[in-house]
N, C-alpha and C positions, 0 to 999 in steps of 0.2 A: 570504569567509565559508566554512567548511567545510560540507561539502555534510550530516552529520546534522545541523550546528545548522541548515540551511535547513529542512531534514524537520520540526525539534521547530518550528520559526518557525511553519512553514504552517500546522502542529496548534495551536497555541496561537492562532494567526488564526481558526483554527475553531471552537475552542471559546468559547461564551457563557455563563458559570456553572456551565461543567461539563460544557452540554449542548453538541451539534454540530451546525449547521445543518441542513435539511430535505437540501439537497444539494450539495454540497461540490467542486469540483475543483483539485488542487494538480497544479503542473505541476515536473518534477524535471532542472534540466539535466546533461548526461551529464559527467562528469569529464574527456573528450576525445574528441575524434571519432573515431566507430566506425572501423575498421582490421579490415584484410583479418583474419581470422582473432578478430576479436575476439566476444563472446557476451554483450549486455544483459540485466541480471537486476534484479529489484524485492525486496527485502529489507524484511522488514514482521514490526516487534516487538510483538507481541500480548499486552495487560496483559489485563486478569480479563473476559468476556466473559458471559453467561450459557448457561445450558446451552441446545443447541439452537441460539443463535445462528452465523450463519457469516456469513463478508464479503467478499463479491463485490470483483473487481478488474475494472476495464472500463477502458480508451481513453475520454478527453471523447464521443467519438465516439461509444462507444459498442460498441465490438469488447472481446469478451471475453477478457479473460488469465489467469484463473483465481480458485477458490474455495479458502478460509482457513476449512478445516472440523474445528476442537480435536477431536479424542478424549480419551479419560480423563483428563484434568484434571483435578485437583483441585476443588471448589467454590470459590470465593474466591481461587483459586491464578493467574499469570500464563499464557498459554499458551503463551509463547515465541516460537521468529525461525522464519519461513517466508521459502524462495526460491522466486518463479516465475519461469521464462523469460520474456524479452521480445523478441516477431520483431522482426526487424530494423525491416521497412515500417512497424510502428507507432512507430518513433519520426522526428519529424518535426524539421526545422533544429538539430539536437544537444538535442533535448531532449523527453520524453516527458511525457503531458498524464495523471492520474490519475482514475478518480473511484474512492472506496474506499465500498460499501454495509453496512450489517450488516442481515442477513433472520433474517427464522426465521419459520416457518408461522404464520399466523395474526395477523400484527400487518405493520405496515406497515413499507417497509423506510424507511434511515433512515442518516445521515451518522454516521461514530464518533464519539465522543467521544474528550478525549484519551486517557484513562485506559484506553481499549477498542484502542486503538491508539498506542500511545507514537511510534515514527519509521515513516519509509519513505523507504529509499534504495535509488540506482539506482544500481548495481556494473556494471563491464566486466571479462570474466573473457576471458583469451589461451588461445586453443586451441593446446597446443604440440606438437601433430602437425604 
């Protein structure tokens, strides 16, 4: 199986009528084993989100890898592909564990929905220096 349809699998496992469990973790395996010179990255396609909201990327664990924070987007509009880095030591037997959160002040955080989050795939990029 190609590694976005695993991505869209996991999300559609998540999703319950639309909505996304209270808390969620999809675990993504690497395309091949990291290699000297190689650089793990998390590719994460952001559909319509509301204003204010953003979506934390953690480790199961619990180690932060960063925040999915839209600017001027449109209302109703997709918010497009984000890459973050992935250290190495987080990922563990070829393969990295996610949890994806969506916060925003005032309301409690909360698993994506598909639609708030289409895929999420883990790329290896060759450093060719």
């Amino acid at each position: 199986m190609r590694l976005p349809a695993v991505a869209c699998l996991l999300f559609a496992l998540m999703a319950q009528n639309g909505h996304a469990a209270a808390e969620q973790v999809i675990t993504l395996p690497l395309p091949h084993a990291l290699q000297v010179g190689d650089t793990a990255w998390i590719q994460v396609q952001v559909g319509v989100i509301g204003p204010g909201q953003e979506i934390e990327l953690t480790t199961a664990s619990g180690r932060e890898l960063g925040v999915i924070s839209p600017y001027g987007v449109r209302l109703g509009q997709a918010s497009g592909i984000y890459t973050l880095p992935v250290p190495a030591d987080a990922i563990r037997d070829d393969r990295i564990a996610l949890r994806l959160t969506i916060t925003q002040a005032g309301t409690a955080a909360r698993a994506p929905t598909m639609q708030e989050v289409r895929s999420v795939k883990l790329i290896l990029n060759r450093d060719s220096h």
